[in-house]
N, C-alpha and C positions, 0 to 999 in steps of 0.2 A: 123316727122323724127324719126328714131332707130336708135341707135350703137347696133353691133353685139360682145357677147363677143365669138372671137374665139373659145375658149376651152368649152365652154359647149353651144353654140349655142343659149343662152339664148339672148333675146332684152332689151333695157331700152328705154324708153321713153327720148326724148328730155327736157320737163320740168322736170324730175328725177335727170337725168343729171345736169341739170344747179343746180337744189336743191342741191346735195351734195358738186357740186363745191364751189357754197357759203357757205356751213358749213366749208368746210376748210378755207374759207377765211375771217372766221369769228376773226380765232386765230389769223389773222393779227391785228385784231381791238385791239388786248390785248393791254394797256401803259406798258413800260419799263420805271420803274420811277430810278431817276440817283439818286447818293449820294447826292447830295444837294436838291433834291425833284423838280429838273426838269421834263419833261417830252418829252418825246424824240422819234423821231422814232427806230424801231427796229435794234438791232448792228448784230444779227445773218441774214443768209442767210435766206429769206423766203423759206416754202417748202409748196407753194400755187401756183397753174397753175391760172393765172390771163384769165377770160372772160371776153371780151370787149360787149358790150351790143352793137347788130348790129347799124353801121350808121341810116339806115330809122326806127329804132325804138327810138334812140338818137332825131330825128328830128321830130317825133311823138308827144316825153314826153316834147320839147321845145312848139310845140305848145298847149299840148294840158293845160300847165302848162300858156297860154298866156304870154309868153315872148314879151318885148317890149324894146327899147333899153336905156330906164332908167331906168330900172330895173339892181340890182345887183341877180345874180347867185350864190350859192355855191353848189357845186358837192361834195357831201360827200363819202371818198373813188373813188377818181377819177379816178386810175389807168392811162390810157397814156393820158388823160385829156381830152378826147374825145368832151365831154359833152359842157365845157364851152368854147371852142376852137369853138365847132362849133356855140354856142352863141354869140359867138362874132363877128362871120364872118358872121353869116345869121341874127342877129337884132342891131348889133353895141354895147351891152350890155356891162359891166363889170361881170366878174367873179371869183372867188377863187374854186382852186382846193386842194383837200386836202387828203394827204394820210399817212400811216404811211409806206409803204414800201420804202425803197429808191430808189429802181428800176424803183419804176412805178414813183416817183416822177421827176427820170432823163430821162424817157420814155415821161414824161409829158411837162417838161418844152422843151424838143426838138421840141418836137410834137407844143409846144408855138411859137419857135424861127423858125421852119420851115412852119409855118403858117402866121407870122409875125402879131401877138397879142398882143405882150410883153404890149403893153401902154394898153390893156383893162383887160389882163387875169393874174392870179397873181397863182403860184402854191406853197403849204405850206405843209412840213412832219409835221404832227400832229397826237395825239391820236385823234379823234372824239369827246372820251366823255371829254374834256378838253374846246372843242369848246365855244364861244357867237357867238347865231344864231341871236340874233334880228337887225343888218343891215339889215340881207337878205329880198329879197321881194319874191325869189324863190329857195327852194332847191329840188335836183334829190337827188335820192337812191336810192339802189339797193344792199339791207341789207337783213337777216335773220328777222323774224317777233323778233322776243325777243333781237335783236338788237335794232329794231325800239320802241320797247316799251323800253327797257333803255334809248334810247336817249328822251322820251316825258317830262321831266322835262324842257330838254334845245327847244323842239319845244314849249313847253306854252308860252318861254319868246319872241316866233315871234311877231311883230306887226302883230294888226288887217288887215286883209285882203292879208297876205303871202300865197301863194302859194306854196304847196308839190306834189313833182309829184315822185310816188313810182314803180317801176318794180317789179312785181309779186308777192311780200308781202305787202300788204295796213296797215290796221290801223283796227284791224276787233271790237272793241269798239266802233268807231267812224262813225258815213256815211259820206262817199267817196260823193264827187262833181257829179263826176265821173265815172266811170269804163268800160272802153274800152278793147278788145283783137284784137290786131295786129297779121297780120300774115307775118314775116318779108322775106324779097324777099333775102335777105343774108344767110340765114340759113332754112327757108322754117315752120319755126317754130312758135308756136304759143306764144306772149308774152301777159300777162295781164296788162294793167297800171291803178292808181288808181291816183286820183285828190281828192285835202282836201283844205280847207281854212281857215286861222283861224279866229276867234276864234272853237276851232274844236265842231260839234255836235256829242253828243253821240247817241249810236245806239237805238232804243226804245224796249222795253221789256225786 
């Protein structure tokens, strides 16, 4: 798929596209730390176009992540909570969604309430890097690569044998379980997904 830009007729590629969207939606991930050294979500208006990562690619990264329904979930940057919403309706799982905008956190919890999840899925404004991952037995993302490499301090403290299942930026240090490319029926577009386990193997050479 292309977007056209009117005025000079030039094309961009679909994965381009989604690249820059996530850079801007990187500044989201920034902490606002408060006068007492809280940590908070952001008080100004975001000025980030939030993309939801299609349904049948969402439904892809659950399975290809072996979701089962004693498994806990966390959706990192969840935006309208897609991810664990739908975890919870298609394997009966528990989940936490987590975002620091407040928009998509009250996009998310609706999206909970009108789904009628509340007793499995739990939505939280947080910074990221603030997070403890080691409950989890499965986390999505759908981050900037240099995002993902900040957050590898808080992936080491996952228990053995968690599960990451990443959209379009991997872990390029490490080998992928993994690596699939979906071609989504919502968008007609091509997405990459990448599977890791921990404890994580580095890449050889």
């Amino acid at each position: 798929m292309a977007i056209k830009r009117k005025a000079k007729g030039e094309f961009i590629s679909a994965p381009a596209l989604r690249a820059a969207l996530v850079i801007l939606a990187a500044a989201s991930l920034l902490p606002l730390v408060c006068p007492q050294g809280d940590v908070r979500g952001q008080s100004r208006t975001p000025d980030v176009v939030y993309v939801g990562t299609p349904y049948d690619v969402v439904s892809m990264m659950l399975k290809l992540a072996r979701v089962k329904k004693g498994d806990l979930v966390y959706d990192l940057g969840c935006g309208d909570g897609r991810m664990v919403v739908l975890a919870a309706k298609k394997y009966g799982c528990r989940g936490i969604g987590y975002d620091i905008d407040p928009e998509r956190v009250a996009a998310a919890l609706e999206n909970v309430k009108r789904n009628r999840v509340g007793r499995l899925v739990k939505i939280v404004e947080q910074d990221l890097f603030t997070l403890d991952f080691s409950e989890a037995d499965v986390l999505s993302l759908y981050l900037l690569p240099e995002i993902n490499e900040k957050l590898l301090p808080q992936f080491e403290k996952l228990k053995p044998g968690s599960r990451l299942v990443f959209h379009d930026y991997g872990l390029p240090e490490f080998e992928a379980d993994k690596e699939i490319r979906v071609i989504s029926n919502e968008d007609n577009a091509s997405h990459t997904l990448y599977l890791y386990s921990t404890p994580f193997k580095r890449t050889k050479g």
